[in-house]
Structures are given as structure tokens and as C-alpha cells.
C-alpha positions in Angstrom: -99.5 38.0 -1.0 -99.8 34.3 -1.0 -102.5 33.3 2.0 -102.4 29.5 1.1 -101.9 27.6 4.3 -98.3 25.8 5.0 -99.1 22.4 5.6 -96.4 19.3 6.9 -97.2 15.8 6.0 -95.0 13.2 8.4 -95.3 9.8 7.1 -94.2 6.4 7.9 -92.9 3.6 6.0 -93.0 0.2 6.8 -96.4 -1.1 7.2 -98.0 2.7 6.6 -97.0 3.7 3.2 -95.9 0.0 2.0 -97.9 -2.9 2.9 -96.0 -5.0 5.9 -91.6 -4.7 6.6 -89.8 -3.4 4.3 -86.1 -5.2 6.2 -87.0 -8.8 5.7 -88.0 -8.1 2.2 -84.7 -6.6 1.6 -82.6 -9.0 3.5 -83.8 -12.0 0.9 -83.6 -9.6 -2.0 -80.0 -8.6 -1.4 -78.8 -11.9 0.1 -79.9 -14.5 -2.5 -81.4 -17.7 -1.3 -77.6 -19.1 -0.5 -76.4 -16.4 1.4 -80.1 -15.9 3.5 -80.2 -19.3 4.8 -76.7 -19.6 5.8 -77.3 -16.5 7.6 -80.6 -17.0 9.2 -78.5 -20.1 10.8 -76.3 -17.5 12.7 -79.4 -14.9 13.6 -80.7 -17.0 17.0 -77.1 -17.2 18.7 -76.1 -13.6 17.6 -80.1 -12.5 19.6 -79.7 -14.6 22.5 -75.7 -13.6 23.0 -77.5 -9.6 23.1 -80.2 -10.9 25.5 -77.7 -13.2 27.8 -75.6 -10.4 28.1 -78.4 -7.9 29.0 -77.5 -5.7 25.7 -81.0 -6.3 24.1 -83.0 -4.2 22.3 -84.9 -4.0 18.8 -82.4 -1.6 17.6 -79.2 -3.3 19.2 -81.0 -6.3 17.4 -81.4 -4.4 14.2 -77.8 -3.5 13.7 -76.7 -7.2 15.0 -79.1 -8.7 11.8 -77.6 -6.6 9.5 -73.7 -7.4 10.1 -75.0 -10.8 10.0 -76.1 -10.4 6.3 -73.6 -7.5 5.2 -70.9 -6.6 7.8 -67.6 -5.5 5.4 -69.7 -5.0 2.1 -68.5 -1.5 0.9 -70.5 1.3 0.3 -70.9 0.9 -3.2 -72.1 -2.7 -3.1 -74.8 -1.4 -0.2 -75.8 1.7 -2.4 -76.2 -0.7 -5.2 -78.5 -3.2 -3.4 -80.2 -0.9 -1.9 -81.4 0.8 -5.3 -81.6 -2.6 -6.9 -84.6 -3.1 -4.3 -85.8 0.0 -5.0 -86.3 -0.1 -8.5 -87.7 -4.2 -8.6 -88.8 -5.2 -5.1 -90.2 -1.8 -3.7 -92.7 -1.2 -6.4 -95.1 -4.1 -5.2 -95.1 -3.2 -1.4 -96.4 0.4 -1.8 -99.6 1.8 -0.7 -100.5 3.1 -4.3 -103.8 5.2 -3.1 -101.6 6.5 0.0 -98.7 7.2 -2.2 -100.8 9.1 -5.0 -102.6 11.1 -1.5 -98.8 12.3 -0.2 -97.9 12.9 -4.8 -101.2 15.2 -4.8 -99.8 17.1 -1.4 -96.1 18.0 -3.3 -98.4 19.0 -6.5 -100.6 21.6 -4.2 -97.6 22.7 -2.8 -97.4 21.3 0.7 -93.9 19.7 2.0 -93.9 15.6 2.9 -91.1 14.1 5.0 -91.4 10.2 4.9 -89.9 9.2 8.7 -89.0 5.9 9.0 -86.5 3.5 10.4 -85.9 2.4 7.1 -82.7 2.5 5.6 -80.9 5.2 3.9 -79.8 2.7 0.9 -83.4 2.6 -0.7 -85.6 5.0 1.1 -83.7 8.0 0.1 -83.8 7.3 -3.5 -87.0 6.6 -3.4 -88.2 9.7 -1.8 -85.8 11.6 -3.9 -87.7 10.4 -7.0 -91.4 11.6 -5.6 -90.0 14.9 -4.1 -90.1 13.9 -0.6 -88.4 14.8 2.0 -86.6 11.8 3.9 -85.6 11.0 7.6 -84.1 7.1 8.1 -81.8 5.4 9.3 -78.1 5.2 7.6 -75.7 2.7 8.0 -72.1 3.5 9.0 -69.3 2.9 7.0 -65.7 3.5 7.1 -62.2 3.5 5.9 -60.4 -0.1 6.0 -56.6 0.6 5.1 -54.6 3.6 4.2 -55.2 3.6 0.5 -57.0 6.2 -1.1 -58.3 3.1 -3.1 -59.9 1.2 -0.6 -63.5 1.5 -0.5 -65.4 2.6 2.6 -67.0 -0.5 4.3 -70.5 -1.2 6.2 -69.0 -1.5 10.0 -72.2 -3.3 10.9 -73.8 -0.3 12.7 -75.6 2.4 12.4 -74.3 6.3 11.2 -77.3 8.0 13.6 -79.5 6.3 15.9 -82.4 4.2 14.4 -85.2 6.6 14.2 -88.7 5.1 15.5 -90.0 6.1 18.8 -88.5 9.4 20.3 -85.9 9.8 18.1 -88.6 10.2 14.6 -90.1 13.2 17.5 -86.4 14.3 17.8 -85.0 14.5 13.9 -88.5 16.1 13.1 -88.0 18.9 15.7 -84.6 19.1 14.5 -85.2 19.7 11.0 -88.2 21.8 10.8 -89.8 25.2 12.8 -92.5 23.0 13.3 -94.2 26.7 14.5 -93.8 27.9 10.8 -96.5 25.5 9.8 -100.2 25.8 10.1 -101.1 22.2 10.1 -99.7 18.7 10.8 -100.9 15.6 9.4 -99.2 12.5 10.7 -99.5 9.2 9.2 -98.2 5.7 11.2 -99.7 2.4 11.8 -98.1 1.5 15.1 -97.1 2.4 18.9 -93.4 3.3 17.1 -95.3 6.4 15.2 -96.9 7.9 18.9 -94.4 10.6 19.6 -94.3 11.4 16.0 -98.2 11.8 16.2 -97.9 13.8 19.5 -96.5 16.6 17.3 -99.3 16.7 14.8 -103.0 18.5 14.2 -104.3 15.1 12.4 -103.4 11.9 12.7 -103.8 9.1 10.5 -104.3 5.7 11.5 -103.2 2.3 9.1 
């Protein structure tokens, strides 16, 4: 009978297990100088039309930058970018003695989900690559036309809500019996990680 203790890792992303925001970094990567500038030229009008119109908030403001920058791209292009990033940009941000901490956890057997409001187009490859188990944010995309050709398109908002705050506390309890485990290490760097932490034995602080 196996007596090892079951042990869940919850870890964030941006500014935990990568050093700073991974968005920006991915909106100049993707973009291309160009296409970044002429769109940073539209970002103050777009925020202040959200805050004259009392519809503001950091995620309303989230989904506004990104149909800014990508709006209509289809899913393929997205997918593509995002693992682009991935593969060249992403390598340099990461916490390399924090990501070889979580690699030695999935080696003794213990399960890591990297929570983050992230997106879906480069986090989950990445954690697919180092066994991890991933909750983001996805974008939405959808059918424009009646071909069967036409290629689903980024609507310019989000699939599920963004998860930071209550809703990382809320996918977590959704997708694990957080009872089933024995202990709960939690890893965050800012106020946006609290309820995540609220759920955990340990909490670790970047």
C-alpha cells in the first residue's frame, strides 16, 4: 500500500514563475514593431471609452487590448503566435530555479497546476511540455460565414472568464477534490493570487 502523501502545487505565472508580464511581451512579439505602434496609438481612446462609459475594469481592459492587436485573426494564426512565443520569447522570462522546484514535484510524483490569467495560446503548450497541469485564460473564437472552409476567428473576447482573483479559487475548486489531497502549496507574487492562497497549507511568496 502506497502511504506517500498526495501533495497539490498551485502556481502562478506572470511575475511568479517568469520574471515580470508575460502580455506585453507577447503583444510586441506577435505584433511586430509596425503593427505595435500603430496599435498602441488606438489603446488610450479604446481605455478611456470603457472608463467614460463606467464599463471599466482590468479584465474588460484585457479583452479591449487584445481586439486592438488581434480582433479577426483566426485560430490558426493565434495558435501559431502563441507557440511561436513559447518556443523563442518564453524561454528568457522563466524562473529557472522555480521551474526546476515545480519539474522535481512531477518527478516525486506530486501533481502541479500552473493558474494564471495567462493565455491559453502559449501557456498550455508550455505546461503540456513539463507535465503540468494548466488553468488560463482562452480566447473565444468563432465561425465567420457558412463555409465549412472558413476558419474560426478571435471575436476579441474571452471563451471563460479571465482567471485571477476569485475566479483562479473558483476553477481550482472546480477541477480538483481539494479534500483528496494532504497538502497545498501555493505559489503567487501579488494581491491577484490571495484567494488562490486562501485554499492552501503553504504559501509561497515572490
Amino acid at each position: 500500500m502506497d502511504n506517500k502523501p498526495r501533495i497539490l502545487h498551485l502556481c502562478d505565472f506572470d511575475g511568479t514563475l517568469t520574471r515580470g508580464d508575460t502580455l506585453w511581451h507577447f503583444l510586441k512579439f506577435a505584433a511586430g514593431p509596425v503593427a505595435w505602434l500603430r496599435a498602441m496609438v488606438l489603446v488610450p481612446a479604446s481605455f478611456m471609452g470603457l472608463w467614460v462609459g463606467g464599463k471599466w475594469s482590468n479584465d474588460r481592459a484585457k479583452e479591449k487590448l487584445l481586439a486592438i492587436f488581434f480582433k479577426s485573426r483566426t485560430k490558426q494564426e493565434m495558435e501559431a503566435a502563441g507557440m511561436a512565443f513559447y518556443r523563442n520569447r518564453l524561454p528568457a522570462l522563466l524562473r529557472q530555479a522555480l521551474l526546476q522546484q515545480l519539474l522535481d514535484a512531477v518527478k516525486r510524483g506530486d501533481q502541479v497546476v500552473v493558474v494564471s490569467a495567462s493565455l491559453d495560446i502559449w501557456l498550455k503548450p508550455f505546461c503540456h511540455s513539463y507535465g503540468f497541469d494548466c488553468l488560463c485564460t482562452e480566447l473565444e473564437f468563432n465561425e465567420n460565414g457558412t463555409s465549412p472552409s472558413t476558419m474560426p476567428r478571435f471575436t476579441g473576447r474571452f471563451a471563460v472568464p479571465n482567471c485571477n482573483r476569485k475566479e483562479k479559487e473558483r476553477r481550482i475548486k472546480a477541477a480538483y477534490q481539494l479534500g483528496q489531497f494532504d497538502r497545498i502549496i501555493a505559489y503567487g507574487n501579488s494581491n491577484g493570487d490571495e484567494a488562490m492562497f486562501a485554499l492552501a497549507h503553504e504559501v509561497v511568496h515572490f
